[in-house]
Structures are given as C-alpha cells and as structure tokens.
C-alpha distance (Angstrom), angle and dihedral (degrees) to the residues before:
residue distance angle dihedral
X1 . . .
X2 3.85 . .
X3 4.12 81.7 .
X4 3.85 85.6 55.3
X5 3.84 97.1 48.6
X6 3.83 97.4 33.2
X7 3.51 105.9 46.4
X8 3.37 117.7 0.0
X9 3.69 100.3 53.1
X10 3.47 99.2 48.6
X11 4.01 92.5 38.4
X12 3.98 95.7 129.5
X13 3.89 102.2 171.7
X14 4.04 120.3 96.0
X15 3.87 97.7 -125.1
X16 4.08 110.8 95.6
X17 3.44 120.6 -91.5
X18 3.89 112.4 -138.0
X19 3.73 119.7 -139.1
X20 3.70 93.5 -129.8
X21 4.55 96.1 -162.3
X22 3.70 136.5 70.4
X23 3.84 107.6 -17.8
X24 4.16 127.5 -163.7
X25 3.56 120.8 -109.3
X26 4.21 91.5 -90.1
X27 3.70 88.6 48.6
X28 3.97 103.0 -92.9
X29 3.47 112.0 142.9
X30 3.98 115.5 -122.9
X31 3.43 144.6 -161.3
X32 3.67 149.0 -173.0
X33 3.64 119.2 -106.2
X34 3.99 123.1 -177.8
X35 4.31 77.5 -25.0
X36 3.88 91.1 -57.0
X37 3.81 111.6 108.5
X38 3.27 118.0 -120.6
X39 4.16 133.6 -170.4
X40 3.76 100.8 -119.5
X41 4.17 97.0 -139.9
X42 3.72 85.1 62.7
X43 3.85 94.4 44.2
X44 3.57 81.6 51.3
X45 3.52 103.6 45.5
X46 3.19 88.8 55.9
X47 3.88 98.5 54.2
X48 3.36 89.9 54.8
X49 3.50 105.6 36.0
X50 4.01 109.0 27.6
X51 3.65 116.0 -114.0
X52 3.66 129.0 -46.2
X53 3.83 116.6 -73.5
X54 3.81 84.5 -120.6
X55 3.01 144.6 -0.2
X56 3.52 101.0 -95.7
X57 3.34 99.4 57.9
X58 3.47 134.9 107.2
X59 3.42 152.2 -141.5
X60 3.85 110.2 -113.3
X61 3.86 137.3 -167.9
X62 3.56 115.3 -130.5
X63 3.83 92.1 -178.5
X64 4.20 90.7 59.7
X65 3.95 94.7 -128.6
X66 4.03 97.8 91.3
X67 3.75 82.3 121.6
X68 3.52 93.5 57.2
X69 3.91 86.1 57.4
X70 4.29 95.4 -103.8
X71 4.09 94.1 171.0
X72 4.22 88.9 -177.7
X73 3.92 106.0 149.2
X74 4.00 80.8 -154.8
X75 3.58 87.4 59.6
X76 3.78 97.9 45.3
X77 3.84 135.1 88.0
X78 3.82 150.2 141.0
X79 3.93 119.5 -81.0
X80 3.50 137.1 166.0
X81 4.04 109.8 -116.0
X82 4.02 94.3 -104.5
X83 3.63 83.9 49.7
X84 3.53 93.5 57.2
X85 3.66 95.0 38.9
X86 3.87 80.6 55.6
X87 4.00 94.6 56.1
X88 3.79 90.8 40.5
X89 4.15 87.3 62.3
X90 4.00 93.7 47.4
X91 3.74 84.5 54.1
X92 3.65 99.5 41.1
X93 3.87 96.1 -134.0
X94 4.00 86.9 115.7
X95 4.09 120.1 100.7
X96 3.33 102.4 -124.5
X97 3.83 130.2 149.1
X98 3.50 113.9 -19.5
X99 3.27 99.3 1.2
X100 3.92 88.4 57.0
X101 4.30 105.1 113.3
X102 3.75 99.4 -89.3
X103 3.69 103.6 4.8
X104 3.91 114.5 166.6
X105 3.23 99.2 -159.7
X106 3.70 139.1 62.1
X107 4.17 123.5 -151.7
X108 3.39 85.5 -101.8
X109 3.53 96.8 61.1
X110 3.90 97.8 48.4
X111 3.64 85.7 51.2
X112 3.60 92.1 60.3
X113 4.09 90.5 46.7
X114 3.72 94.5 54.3
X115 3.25 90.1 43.9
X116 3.84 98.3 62.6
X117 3.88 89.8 30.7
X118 4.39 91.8 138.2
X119 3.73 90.7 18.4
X120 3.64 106.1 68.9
X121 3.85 127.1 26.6
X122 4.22 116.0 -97.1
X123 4.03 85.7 -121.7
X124 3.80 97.9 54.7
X125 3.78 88.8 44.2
X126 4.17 85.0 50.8
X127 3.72 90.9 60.5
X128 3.31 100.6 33.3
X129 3.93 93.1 62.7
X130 3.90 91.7 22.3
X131 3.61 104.4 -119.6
X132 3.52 131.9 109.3
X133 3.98 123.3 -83.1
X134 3.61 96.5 -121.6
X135 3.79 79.2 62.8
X136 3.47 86.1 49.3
X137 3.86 93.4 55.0
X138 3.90 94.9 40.4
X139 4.33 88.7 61.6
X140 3.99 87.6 39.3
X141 4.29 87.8 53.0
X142 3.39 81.9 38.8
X143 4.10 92.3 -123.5
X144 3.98 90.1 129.6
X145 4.01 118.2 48.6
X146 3.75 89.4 5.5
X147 3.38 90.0 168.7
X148 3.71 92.9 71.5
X149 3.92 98.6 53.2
X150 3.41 84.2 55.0
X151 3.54 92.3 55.8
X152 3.96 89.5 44.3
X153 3.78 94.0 53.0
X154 4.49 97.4 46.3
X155 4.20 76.8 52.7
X156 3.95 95.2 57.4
X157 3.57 92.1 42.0
C-alpha cells in the first residue's frame, strides 16, 4: 500500500508506471485488500476515478501494456467490456485469429476460404485446411474471423 500512496498515486509523467510486486498469471499486478486480493489498476482506478459506473465495467489501459502490469492513473479509466475489447485490438494485445491458443488457421488461409465461398464446396474446403465445415461456414457467414469479411467486402466495393 505505501507503493500505492507513494508512488503510484502521485506518478505524474506519461510513460507507464510498472507495478513492480506479486503479479497475476496474465501479468496484472495484485494485491491484498482487507485479505481479498485485489488487481491493483482497478484499486487504482478507482482511487482516482470513483468507482465504476456499473458494475460491469472495467478498468481499461489506454497505454496497451495493462498486461505488463502499467498501474498509471493517467493511463487508467472506466469502459464497458466491448469497449475494452475494442482498445485491446488497436493495440494488438488481443488473441484474435491466429494468434488465438490453438488456432488452425492463419489470415491467409481464411482469405483463401472466403474467397472461394460459391466456388468450391464447404467439405472440400474442410479437408483441404483440416478443420471442420461448420468452421468452414462460420468464416463464410463471417461469424468466425469477422474481421476479415469485413475486410473482403470494403475491397469489392
């Protein structure tokens, strides 16, 4: 706590401030609270901020590196989850496509499905790229790596 007060509160500069104790198992530094454990950018956010609109909200990085365990109150504010998620994608710190945990296929690949979505049957494509063809139909409905139809369909325009 004397970490919290002494430095990290009245850190003023725009360069992250690393939480330098115990960290969670994606990097997030934590702390005990009253015996509860508590991740300290929240616990911070908080502080500086008052609590979260609701509930659901969260405490977001807007410097990318809350998974390295930046604590920064001038990096630190409320978002909804999607918003988050959102922020997380402009940084490229979220696991999407390929570099989802066990992801089959590469951008690449799903590029080369849409584009013979129509031109080759869904259960060719499935063996071809070894996946299943509901997969198959999830990237052509663009369900699964969404991102990438939308890509396909600002190029044809």
């Amino acid at each position: 706590m004397r970490f919290v007060n002494e430095v990290a509160l009245r850190h003023t500069g725009d360069e992250c401030l690393i939480w330098p104790f115990a960290k969670a198992g994606k990097g997030y530094g934590h702390l005990c609270i009253g015996g509860k454990p508590v991740y300290v950018h929240r616990y911070i956010c908080e502080l500086v901020h008052g609590a979260p609109p609701t509930p659901e909200h969260e405490a977001a990085h807007s410097c990318g590196r809350g998974h390295l365990g930046c604590i920064a109150h001038g990096h630190l504010g409320w978002k909804t989850h999607i918003d988050n998620i959102a922020d997380k994608i402009i940084h490229g710190t979220h696991n999407r496509g390929e570099r989802a945990f066990g992801a089959k296929l590469t951008e690449a690949d799903v590029r080369e499905i849409i584009s013979l979505k129509g031109v080759e049957p869904q259960n060719k494509l499935a063996k071809r790229f070894m996946v299943s063809k509901a997969t198959i139909s999830l990237i052509n409905s663009g369900r699964n790596w969404g991102w990438i139809s939308e890509e396909a369909k600002g190029a044809e325009a």
